[in-house]
C-alpha positions in Angstrom: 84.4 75.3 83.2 87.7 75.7 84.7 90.3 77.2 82.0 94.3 76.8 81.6 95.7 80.3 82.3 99.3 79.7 82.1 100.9 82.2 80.1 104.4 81.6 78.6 105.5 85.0 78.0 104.8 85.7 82.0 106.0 82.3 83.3 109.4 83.3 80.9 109.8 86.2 83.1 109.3 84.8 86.4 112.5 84.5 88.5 113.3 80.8 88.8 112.9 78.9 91.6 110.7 80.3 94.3 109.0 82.7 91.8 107.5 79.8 89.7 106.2 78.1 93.0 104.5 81.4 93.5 103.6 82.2 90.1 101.9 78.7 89.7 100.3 78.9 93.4 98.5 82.6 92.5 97.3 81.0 89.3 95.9 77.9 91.0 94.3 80.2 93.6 92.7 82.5 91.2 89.8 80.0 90.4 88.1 79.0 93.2 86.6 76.3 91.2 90.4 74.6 91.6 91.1 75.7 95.1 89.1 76.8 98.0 89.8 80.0 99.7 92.5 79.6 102.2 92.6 75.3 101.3 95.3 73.9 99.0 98.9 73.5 99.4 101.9 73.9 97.2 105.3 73.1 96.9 108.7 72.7 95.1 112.1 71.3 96.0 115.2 72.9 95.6 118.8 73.2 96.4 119.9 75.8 99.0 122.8 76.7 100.5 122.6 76.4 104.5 124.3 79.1 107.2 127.1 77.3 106.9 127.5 77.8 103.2 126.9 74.4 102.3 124.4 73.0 99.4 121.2 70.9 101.1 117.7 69.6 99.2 114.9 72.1 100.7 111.3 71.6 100.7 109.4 74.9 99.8 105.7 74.6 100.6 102.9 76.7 101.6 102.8 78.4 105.2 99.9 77.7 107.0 96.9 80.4 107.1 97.9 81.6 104.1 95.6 81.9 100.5 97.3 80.3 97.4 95.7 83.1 95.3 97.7 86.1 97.3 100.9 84.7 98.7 104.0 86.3 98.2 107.5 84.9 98.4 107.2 85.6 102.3 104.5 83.0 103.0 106.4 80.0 102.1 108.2 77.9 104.7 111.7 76.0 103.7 112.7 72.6 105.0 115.4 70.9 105.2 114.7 67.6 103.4 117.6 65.5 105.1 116.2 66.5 108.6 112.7 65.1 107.3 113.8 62.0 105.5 113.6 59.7 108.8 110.1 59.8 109.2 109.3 57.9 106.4 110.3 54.8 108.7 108.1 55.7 111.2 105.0 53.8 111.4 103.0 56.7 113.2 103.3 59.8 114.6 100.6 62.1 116.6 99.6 65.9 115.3 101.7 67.6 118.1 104.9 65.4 117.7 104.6 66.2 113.9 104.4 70.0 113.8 107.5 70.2 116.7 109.3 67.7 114.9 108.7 70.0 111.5 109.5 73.4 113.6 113.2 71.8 113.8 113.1 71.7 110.3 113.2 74.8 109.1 115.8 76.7 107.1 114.9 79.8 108.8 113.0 80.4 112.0 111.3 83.7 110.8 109.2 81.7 108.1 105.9 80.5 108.7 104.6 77.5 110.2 104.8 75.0 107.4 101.1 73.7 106.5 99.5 70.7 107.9 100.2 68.4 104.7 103.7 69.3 104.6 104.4 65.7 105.1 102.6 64.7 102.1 104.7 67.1 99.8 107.5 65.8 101.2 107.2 61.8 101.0 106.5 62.2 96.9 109.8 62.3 94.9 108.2 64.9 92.7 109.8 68.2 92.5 106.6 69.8 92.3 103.6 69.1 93.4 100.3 70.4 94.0 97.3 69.7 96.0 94.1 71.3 95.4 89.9 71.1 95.9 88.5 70.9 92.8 85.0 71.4 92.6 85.0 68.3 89.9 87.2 66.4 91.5 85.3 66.8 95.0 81.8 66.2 93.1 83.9 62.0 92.4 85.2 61.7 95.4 82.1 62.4 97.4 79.9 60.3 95.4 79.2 57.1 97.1 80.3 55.2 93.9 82.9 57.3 93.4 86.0 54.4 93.9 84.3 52.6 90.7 83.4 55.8 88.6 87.0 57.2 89.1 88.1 53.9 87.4 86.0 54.1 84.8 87.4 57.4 84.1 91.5 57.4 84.9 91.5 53.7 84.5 95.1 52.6 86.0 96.2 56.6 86.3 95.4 57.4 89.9 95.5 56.1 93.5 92.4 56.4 95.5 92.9 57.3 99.5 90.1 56.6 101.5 88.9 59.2 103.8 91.4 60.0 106.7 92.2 63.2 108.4 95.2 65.2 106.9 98.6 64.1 109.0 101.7 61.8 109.1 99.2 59.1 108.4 97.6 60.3 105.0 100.8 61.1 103.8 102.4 57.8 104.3 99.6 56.5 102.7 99.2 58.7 99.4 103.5 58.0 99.7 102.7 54.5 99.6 100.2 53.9 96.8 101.8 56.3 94.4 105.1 54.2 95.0 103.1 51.2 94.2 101.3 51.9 91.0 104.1 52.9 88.5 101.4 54.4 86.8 100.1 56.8 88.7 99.6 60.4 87.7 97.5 61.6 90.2 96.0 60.8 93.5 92.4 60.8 94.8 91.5 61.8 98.4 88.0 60.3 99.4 85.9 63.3 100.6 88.5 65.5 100.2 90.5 66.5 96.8 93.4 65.9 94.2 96.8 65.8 94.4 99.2 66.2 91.0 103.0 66.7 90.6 106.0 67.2 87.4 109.2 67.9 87.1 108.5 71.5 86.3 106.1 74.2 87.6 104.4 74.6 84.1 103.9 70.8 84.0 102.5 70.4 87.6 99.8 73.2 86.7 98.9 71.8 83.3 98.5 68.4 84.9 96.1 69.6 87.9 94.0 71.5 85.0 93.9 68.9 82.6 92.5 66.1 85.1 90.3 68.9 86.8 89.0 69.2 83.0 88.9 65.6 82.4 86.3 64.9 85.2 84.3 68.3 84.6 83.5 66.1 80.9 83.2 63.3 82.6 80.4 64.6 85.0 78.6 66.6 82.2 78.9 63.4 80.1 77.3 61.6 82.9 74.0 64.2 83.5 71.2 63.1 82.8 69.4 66.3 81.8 69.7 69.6 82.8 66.1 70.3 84.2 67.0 66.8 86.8 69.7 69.3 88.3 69.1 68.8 92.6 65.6 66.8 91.6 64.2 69.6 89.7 62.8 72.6 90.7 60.5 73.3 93.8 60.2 76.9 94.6 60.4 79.9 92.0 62.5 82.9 93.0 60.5 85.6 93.6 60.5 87.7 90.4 60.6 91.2 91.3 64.5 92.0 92.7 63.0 94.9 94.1 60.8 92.7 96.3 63.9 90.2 97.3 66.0 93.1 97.9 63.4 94.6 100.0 62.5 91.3 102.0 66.5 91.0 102.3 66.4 94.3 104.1 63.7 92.9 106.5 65.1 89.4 107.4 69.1 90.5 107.6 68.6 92.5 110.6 66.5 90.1 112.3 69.1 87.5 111.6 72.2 89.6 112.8 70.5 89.6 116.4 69.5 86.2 116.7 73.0 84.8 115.8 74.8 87.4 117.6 75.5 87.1 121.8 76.3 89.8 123.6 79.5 92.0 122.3 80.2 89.1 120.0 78.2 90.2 117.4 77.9 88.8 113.8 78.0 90.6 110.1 75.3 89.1 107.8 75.6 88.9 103.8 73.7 87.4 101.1 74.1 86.0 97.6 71.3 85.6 95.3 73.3 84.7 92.2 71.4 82.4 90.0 73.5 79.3 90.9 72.7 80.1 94.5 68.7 80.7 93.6 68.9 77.2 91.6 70.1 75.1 94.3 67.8 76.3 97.7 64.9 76.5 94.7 65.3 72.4 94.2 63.6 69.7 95.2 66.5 67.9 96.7 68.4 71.2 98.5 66.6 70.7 101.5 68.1 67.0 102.3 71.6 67.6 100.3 72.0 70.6 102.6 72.1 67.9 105.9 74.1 65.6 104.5 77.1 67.4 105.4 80.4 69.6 104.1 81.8 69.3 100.9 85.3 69.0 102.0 86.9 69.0 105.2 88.5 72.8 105.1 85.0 74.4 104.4 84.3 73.1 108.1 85.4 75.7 110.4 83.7 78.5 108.0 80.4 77.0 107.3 79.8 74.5 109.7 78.9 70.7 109.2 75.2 71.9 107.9 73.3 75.3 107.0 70.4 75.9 108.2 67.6 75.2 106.0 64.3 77.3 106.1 61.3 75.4 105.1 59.3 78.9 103.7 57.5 79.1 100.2 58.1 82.1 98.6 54.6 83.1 97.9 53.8 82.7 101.9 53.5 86.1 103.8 57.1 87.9 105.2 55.4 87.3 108.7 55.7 83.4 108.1 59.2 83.6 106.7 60.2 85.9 110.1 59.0 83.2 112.3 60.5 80.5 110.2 64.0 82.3 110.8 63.8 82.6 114.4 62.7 78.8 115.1 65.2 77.8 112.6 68.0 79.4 114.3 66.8 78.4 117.9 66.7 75.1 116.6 69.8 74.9 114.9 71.4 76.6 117.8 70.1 73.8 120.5 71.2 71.2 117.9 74.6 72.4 117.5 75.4 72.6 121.7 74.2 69.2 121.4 76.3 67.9 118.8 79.2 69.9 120.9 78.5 68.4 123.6 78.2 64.5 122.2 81.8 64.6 120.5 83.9 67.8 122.8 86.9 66.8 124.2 88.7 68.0 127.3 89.4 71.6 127.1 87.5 72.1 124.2 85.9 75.7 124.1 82.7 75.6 121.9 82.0 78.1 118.9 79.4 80.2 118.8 76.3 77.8 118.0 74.8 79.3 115.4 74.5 79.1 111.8 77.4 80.2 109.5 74.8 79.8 106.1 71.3 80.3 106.1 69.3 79.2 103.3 66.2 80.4 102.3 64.3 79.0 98.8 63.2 82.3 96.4 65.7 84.4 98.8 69.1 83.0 98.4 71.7 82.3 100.8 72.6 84.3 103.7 76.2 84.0 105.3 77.7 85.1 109.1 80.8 85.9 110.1 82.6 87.9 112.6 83.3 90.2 109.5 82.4 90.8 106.1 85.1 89.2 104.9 84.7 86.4 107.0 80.9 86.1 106.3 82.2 86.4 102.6 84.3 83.4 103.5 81.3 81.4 104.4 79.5 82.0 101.5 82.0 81.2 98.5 82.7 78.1 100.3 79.1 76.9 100.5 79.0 78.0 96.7 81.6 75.5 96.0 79.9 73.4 98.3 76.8 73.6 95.8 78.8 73.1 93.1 80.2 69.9 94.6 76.5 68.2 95.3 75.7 69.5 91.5 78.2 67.2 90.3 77.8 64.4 92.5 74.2 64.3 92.1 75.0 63.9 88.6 77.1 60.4 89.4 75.5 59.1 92.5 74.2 59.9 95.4 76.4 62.3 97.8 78.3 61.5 100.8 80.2 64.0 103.2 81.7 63.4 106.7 80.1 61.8 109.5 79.6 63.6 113.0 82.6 62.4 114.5 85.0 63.1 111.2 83.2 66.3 110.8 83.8 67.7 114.8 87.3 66.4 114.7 87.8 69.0 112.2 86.0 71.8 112.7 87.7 71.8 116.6 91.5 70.1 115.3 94.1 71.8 117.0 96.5 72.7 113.5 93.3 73.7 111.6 92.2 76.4 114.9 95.9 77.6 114.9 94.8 78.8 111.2 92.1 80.8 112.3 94.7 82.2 115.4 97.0 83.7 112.6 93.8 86.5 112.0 94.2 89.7 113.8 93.4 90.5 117.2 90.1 91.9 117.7 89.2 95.7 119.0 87.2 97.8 120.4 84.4 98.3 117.5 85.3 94.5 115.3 82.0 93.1 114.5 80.5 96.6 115.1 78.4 98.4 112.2 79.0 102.4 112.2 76.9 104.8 110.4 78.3 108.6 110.0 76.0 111.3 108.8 78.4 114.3 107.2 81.0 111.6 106.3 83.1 113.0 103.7 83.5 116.1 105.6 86.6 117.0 108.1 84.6 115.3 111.9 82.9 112.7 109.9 85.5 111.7 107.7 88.3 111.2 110.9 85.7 109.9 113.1 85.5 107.3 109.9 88.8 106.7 109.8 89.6 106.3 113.6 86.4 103.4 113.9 88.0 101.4 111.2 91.1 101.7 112.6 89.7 100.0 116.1 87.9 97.2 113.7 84.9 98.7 112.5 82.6 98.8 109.4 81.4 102.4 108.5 79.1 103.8 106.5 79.9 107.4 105.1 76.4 108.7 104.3 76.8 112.2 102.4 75.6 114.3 99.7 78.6 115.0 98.7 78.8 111.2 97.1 82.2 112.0 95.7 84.1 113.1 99.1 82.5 110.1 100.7 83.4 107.7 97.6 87.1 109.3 98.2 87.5 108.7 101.9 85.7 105.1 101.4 88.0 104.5 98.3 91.3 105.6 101.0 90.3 103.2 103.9 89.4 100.3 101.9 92.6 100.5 99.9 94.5 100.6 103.6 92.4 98.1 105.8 90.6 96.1 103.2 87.7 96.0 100.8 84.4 96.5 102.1 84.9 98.1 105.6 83.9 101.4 104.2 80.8 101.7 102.4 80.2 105.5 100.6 76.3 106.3 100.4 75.3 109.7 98.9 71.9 110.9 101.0 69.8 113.9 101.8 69.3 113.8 105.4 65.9 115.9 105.0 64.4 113.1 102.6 63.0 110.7 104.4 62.7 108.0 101.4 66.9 108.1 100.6 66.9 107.8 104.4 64.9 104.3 104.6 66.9 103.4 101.5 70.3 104.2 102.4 69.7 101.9 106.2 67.8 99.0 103.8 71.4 99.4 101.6 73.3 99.0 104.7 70.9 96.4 106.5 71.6 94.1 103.2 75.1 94.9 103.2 76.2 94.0 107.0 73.2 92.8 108.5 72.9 96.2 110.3 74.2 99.1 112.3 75.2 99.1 115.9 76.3 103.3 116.3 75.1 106.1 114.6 77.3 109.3 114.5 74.2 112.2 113.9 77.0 114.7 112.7 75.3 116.3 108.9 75.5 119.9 109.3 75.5 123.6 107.8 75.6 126.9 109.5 74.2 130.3 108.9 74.9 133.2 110.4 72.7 136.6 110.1 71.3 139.6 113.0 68.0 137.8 114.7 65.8 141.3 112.7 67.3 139.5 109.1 67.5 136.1 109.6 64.6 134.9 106.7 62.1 132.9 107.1 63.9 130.5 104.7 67.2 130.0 106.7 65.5 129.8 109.9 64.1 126.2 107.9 66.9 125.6 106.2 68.6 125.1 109.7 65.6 123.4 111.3 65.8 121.3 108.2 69.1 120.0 107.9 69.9 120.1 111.9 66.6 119.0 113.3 64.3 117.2 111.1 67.3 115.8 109.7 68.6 114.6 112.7 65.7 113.2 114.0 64.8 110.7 110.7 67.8 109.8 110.5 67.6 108.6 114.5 64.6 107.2 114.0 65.5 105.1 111.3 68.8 103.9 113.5 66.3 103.5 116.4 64.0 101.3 114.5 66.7 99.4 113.4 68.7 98.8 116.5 65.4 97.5 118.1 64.7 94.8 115.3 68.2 93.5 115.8 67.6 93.3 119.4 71.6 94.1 120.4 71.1 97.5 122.0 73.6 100.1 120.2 74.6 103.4 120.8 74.1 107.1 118.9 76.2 109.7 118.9 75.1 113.6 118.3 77.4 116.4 117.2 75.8 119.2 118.6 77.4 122.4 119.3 78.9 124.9 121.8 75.6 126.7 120.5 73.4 124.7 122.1 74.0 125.7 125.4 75.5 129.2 124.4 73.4 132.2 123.2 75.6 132.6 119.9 75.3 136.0 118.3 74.0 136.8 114.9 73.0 132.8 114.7 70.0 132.3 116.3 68.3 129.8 113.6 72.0 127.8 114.2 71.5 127.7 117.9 68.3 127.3 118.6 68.1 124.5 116.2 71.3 123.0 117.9 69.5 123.3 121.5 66.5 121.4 120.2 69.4 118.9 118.6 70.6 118.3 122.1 67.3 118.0 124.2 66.3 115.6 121.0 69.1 113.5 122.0 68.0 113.3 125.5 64.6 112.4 125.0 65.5 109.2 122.8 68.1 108.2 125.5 65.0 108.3 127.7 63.3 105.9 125.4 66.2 103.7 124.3 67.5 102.5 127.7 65.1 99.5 128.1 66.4 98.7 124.6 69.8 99.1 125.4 70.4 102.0 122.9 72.5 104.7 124.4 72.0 108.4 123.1 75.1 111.3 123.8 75.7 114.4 122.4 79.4 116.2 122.0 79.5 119.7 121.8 82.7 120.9 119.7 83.3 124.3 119.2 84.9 126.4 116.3 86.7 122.7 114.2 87.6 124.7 110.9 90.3 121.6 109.9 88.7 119.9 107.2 85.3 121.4 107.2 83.1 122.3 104.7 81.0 125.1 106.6 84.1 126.7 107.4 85.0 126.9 104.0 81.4 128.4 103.4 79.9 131.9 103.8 79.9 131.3 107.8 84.0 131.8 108.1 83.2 135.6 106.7 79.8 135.9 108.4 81.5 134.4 112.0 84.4 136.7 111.3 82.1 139.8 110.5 80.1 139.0 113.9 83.4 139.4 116.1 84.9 142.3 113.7 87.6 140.5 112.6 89.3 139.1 109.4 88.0 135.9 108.3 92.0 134.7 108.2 92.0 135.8 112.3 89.2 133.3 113.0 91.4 130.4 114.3 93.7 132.9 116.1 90.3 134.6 117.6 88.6 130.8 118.9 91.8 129.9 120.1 92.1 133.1 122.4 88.8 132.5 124.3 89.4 129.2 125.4 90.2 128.7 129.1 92.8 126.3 127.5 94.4 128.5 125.0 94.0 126.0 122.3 92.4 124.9 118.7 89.7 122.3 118.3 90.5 119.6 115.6 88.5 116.6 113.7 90.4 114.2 115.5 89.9 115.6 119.0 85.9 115.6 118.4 86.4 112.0 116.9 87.8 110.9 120.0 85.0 111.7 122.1 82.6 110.4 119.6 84.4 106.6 120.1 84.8 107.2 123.8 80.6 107.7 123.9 80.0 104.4 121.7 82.7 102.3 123.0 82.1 100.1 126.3 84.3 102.5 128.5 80.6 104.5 128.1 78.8 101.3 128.6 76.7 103.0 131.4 76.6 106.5 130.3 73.5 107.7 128.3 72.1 111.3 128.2 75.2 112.9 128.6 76.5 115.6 127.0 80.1 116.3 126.6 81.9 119.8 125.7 85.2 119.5 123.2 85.6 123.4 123.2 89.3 124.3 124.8 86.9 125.5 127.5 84.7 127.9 126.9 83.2 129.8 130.3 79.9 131.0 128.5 79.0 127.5 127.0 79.7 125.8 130.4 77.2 123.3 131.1 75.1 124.4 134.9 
């Protein structure tokens, strides 16, 4: 039930003016049960003074592409009233004429682009006034009795606006019957949500809760029982999470490649909360899933429809496999079609496939071009669900047709939303997996993907290291694009666990960085039995599980991919006094070159760099091997950078962030046709030269 948090010893504190518009718009966007993610609109009208120093009404309302639960002063948009006061004489005015005309109207030409329902903010004589998409109130105004049952609830206290896209023309219109019912206290948009105003902030908010509240009863009051929720159930989850969870693991993968094309690649997540598990367990999910969206803004992040998989829980994981890829194929052909049926001139199509996938005993499983935007996808279908649960409860539920539905999804001012997001780079929509990452290679080579738009997994034993540098990048670039993973790269089972963790998490992994290491240094006549397979160990048997795991991975998702080995000078060059460390780092290499062999009619591309002497930042060097290296060239062990940098053709040091660097230049598409390579990062070392 959504809950009043308005809090009068923080609203006292709150600057007046534009800090109660955003105080009240964070609150309203903190429960997603009043406000979608990214939908809504705000505002409040003040006086200003002008650059000429003179006072004028302003309009302060939400910029577009912005999310009522995080905006900052910044993100609003002022408008001069008096400049917008004509159009309410107008008897229409088109989507492109509307937003130039509005352009002119700003205060100041640095702030946003004022939201698509600007217009509707500014035809009510309300100071404030707020529109939001309240589950509840969506649930009424998507039932196909909903005109009569909104009556019977607000009786002569709201105007009801039938279903028109957002514009000039719904805003006259919502102007217009709120001017001619002197009663009126809030307005009801037909398939789409609730608009509210007051004279103050506090009295705006308390009015959008308390009518949100007063159809929640109203719904509840109106169920007939609780086990009739979606018809009742069908399908039982499938008891064991460790089962789901491993079955996730399975399918996510499999999805990822059949919704992604080419370098456009998808993320993959899933929720198996037990709202989610009650709806796609129901008798009716399968049909209320095809009716259509919710509300008009969940459009462009889930689609019109989900795809639906007709799979019994109890039925083998080879049944559900092949449900998933005829579902998608399906639902991809069907969606070029429905493209094709309503595209206009110019219109450049979407990629075709599924945004939600629903699967009963399973849960729901979301796409996106990122986590966050897979994220996106999935809390809107929850509110989606949380819609029909309503409805269902006071009718029968109706959504958008076709036509209304693709006149959304591909509307001009709702795609210059989604143009707002950052560009995308090099490694966006690319899954990266570093061995070693809390260490000084992994951890830069970390920081350097993210920072060209990838996810990364840090995969350590040190778990705290990793959980520090994962902790760093998702404070900077946001939550989730760094995922911290403690693992022992000789154990085979934390292996298999750690990719199922990551599988489940973003769908997959498109580069691996093989970089966990150790050294050891000691004369060939001492070097034990036990650090001779302490080496073999970490660098060799390690390295190869974890390939093979990456390997068996990249070939379910069917999107080629690309690993990266962090060899060594040493595996070309006889080192002295570390023959376990060499030879182990040879076999690395020659390992390497055999999977590239293998991988290529795959599309999996396998390169080794070979760094030489990267004390910055590392844990060997910190280690025994600084005083045994140093001992092996009879030198101090505070000589050793002084020493490597000496024997280098080039006369310099090797750092993290130069090894990095070749690691992205082998896994991005300037290496697109390079496999089997190896690549010396060494200042130049004659003796390790490659012939």
């Amino acid at each position: 039930m959504v809950v009043n948090k308005w809090n009068p010893d923080v609203a006292e504190m709150i600057e007046a003016g534009l800090g109660e518009l955003v105080y009240r718009s964070n609150l309203i966007g903190s429960d997603r049960a009043v406000c979608n993610w990214g939908g809504g609109n705000t505002s409040m009208k003040t006086r200003e003074v002008d650059f000429r120093g003179e006072e004028i009404d302003v309009l302060w309302v939400k910029g577009s592409g912005s999310d009522l639960a995080s905006m900052k002063k910044e993100n609003f948009t002022a408008l001069k009233l008096a400049d917008i006061e004509p159009l309410k004489e107008r008897e229409e005015m088109n989507d492109a004429d509307m937003v130039n005309y509005l352009s002119h109207c700003m205060l100041e030409p640095t702030h946003p682009r004022a939201s698509i329902e600007t217009l509707l903010h500014a035809f009510l004589p309300f100071k404030h006034v707020d529109h939001t998409h309240p589950d509840s109130i969506i649930s009424l105004c998507c039932a196909d009795n909903g005109r009569e049952l909104a009556n019977e609830l607000f009786g002569q206290r709201f105007v009801w606006v039938p279903y028109i896209r957002p514009g000039f023309q719904l805003s006259k219109m919502i102007a217009e019957g709120v001017a001619q019912n002197p009663d009126a206290e809030l307005v009801l948009m037909e398939k789409h949500g609730l608009v509210v105003w007051g004279d103050t902030a506090e009295e705006s908010y308390h009015k959008t809760i308390s009518v949100i509240q007063e159809a929640e009863a109203f719904i509840e009051e109106k169920r007939k029982s609780s086990d009739d929720i979606f018809g009742g159930k069908k399908y039982k989850s499938l008891p064991d999470v460790e089962e789901r969870q491993r079955i996730l693991s399975e399918i996510m993968p499999l999805i990822r490649g059949l919704v992604s094309d080419g370098e456009r690649k998808m993320l993959v997540t899933y929720d198996d909360s037990d709202s989610i598990l009650e709806f796609v367990n129901s008798y009716g999910a399968n049909e209320l899933s095809q009716v259509g969206a919710a509300c008009p803004d969940h459009l462009v992040h889930t689609k019109r429809v989900p795809l639906f998989i007709d799979w019994t829980p109890e039925s083998e994981l080879t049944r559900l496999k092949e449900a998933i890829s005829a579902g998608i194929s399906a639902y991809q052909e069907e969606y070029v079609a429905y493209f094709e049926r309503n595209a206009h001139q110019d219109d450049q199509m979407f990629e075709p496939s599924p945004r939600v996938v629903l699967i009963p005993g399973v849960g729901m499983i979301n796409t996106g071009k990122s986590l966050a935007n897979a994220q996106v996808s999935g809390a809107l279908y929850t509110r989606a669900i949380s819609v029909m649960r309503g409805t269902t409860a006071l009718g029968n539920f109706v959504s958008l047709n076709e036509e209304e539905s693709y006149e959304i999804e591909y509307w001009p001012l709702e795609l210059y939303k989604l143009s707002l997001a950052p560009m995308e780079s090099e490694f966006s929509r690319k899954v990266v997996f570093i061995t070693g990452g809390a260490g000084g290679i992994g951890s830069e080579t970390g920081r350097q993907f993210v920072e060209k738009g990838a996810h990364i997994v840090l995969a350590d034993l040190n778990l705290e290291g990793a959980v520090r540098v994962a902790s760093e990048i998702n404070d900077k670039w946001g939550e989730g694009r760094a995922l911290a993973l403690k693992m022992d790269v000789t154990s085979e089972d934390e292996i298999q666990e750690a990719f199922a963790e990551v599988a489940r998490t973003y769908g997959g992994v498109d580069v691996l960085v093989n970089n966990a290491g150790l050294a050891t240094s000691s004369p060939f006549e001492e070097t034990t039995l036990k650090e001779w397979q302490l080496n073999m160990d970490v660098l060799g048997t390690g390295y190869f599980l974890v390939a093979k795991e990456a390997f068996t991975l990249m070939k379910q998702q069917k999107t080629g991919g690309s690993m990266v080995f962090i060899g060594s000078k040493n595996s070309i060059y006889a080192g002295k006094n570390a023959s376990a460390y060499s030879a182990v780092k040879a076999m690395e290499a020659h390992l390497a070159r055999c999977i590239a062999a293998e991988g290529g009619e795959y599309g999996i591309r396998v390169n080794t760099v070979l760094p030489d002497a990267v004390l910055q930042g590392s844990a060997i060097w910190g280690s025994a091997w600084r005083e045994e290296r140093a001992a092996a060239y009879g030198i101090a062990p505070d000589q050793l950078e002084d020493h490597y940098k000496k024997r280098t053709t080039l006369g310099v040091n090797i750092y993290p962030t130069d090894i990095a660097e070749s690691i992205l230049f082998f896994a991005s598409s300037k290496a697109s046709k390079t496999t089997g390579c190896m690549l010396t990062v060494d200042g130049g070392v004659p003796a390790a030269f490659t012939r």
